[in-house]
LUMLONU-229472 format. One record per residue (C-alpha): x, y, z. Coordinates in steps of 0.2 Angstrom, whole numbers, plus 5000, padded with zeros to 4 digits. Layout:
% LUMLONU-229472
+------+-------+------+
! east ! north !   up !
+------+-------+------+
!    X !     Y !    Z !
...
+------+-------+------+
END
This chain:
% LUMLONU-229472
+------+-------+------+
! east ! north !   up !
+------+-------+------+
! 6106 !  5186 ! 5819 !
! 6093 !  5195 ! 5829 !
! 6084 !  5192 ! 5838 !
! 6093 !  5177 ! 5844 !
! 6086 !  5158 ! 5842 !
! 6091 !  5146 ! 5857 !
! 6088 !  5128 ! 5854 !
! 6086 !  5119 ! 5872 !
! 6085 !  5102 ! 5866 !
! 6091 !  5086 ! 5877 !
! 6105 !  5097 ! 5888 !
! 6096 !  5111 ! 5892 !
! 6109 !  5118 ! 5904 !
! 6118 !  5119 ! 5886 !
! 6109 !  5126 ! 5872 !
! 6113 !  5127 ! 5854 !
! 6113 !  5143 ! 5845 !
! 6102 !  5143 ! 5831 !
! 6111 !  5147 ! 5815 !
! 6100 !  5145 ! 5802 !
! 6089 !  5156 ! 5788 !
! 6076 !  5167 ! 5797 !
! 6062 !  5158 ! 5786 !
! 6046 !  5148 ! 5794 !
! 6054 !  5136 ! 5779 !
! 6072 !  5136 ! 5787 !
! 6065 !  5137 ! 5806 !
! 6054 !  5119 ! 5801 !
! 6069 !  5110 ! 5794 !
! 6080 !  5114 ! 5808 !
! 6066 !  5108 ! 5821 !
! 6061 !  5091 ! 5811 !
! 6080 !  5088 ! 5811 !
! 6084 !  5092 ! 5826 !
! 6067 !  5082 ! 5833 !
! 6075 !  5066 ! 5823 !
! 6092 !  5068 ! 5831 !
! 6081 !  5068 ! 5849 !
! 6071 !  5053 ! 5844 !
! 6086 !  5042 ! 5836 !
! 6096 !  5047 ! 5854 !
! 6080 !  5041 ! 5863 !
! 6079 !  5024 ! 5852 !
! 6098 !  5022 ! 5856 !
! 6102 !  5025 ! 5838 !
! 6115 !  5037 ! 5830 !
! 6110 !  5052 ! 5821 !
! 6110 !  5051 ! 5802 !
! 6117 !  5071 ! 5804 !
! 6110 !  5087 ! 5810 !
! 6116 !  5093 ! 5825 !
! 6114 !  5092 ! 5843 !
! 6101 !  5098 ! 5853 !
! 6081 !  5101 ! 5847 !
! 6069 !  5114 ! 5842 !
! 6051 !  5117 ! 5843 !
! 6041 !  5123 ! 5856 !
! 6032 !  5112 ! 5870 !
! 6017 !  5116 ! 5885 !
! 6011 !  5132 ! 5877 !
! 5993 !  5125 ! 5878 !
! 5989 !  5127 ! 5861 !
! 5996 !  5146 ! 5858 !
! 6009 !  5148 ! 5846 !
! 6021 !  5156 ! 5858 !
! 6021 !  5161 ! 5877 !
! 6031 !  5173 ! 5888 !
! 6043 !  5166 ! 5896 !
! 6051 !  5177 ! 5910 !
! 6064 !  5176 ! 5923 !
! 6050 !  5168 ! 5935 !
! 6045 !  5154 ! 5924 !
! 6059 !  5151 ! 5914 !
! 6067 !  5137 ! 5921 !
! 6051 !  5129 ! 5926 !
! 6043 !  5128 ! 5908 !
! 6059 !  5124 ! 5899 !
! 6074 !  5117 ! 5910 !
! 6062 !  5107 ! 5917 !
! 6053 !  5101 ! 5905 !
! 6054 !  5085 ! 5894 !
! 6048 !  5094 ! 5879 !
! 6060 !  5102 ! 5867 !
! 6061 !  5121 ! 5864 !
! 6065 !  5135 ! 5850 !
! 6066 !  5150 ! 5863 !
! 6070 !  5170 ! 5854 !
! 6079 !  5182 ! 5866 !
+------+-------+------+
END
């Protein structure tokens, strides 16, 4: 769909295409199963399903969204230990 969705979970040199319905319902399940697969990996256990990677949005200092340019991209994301849900 577009715009696109990116999930940059644990390999953030390889994102996962987002795939899902385009409803704040659909975008939240995909994020708490996505989180879970993070958090099971992190406990050293295996995922229950879902797939690869995260979703959700980390460092945004309390906004529901920020810009994220050429400049800071890799900085606030690639770098970061949080997981993201980024729209191109």
């Amino acid at each position: 769909g577009f715009p696109s969705i990116k999930i940059f979970g644990n390999n953030k040199r390889s994102p996962t295409d987002y795939q899902g319905g385009r409803t704040a319902d659909a975008i939240v399940e995909q994020a708490l199963n996505q989180l879970r697969t993070i958090a099971n990996e992190r406990l050293g256990k295996r995922s229950g399903g879902g797939g690869g990677g995260s979703s959700g949005g980390g460092g945004s200092g309390g906004k529901d969204a920020i810009e994220l340019t050429d400049s800071n991209f890799d900085s606030t994301v690639i770098d970061s230990e949080d997981a993201w849900l980024v729209e191109f």
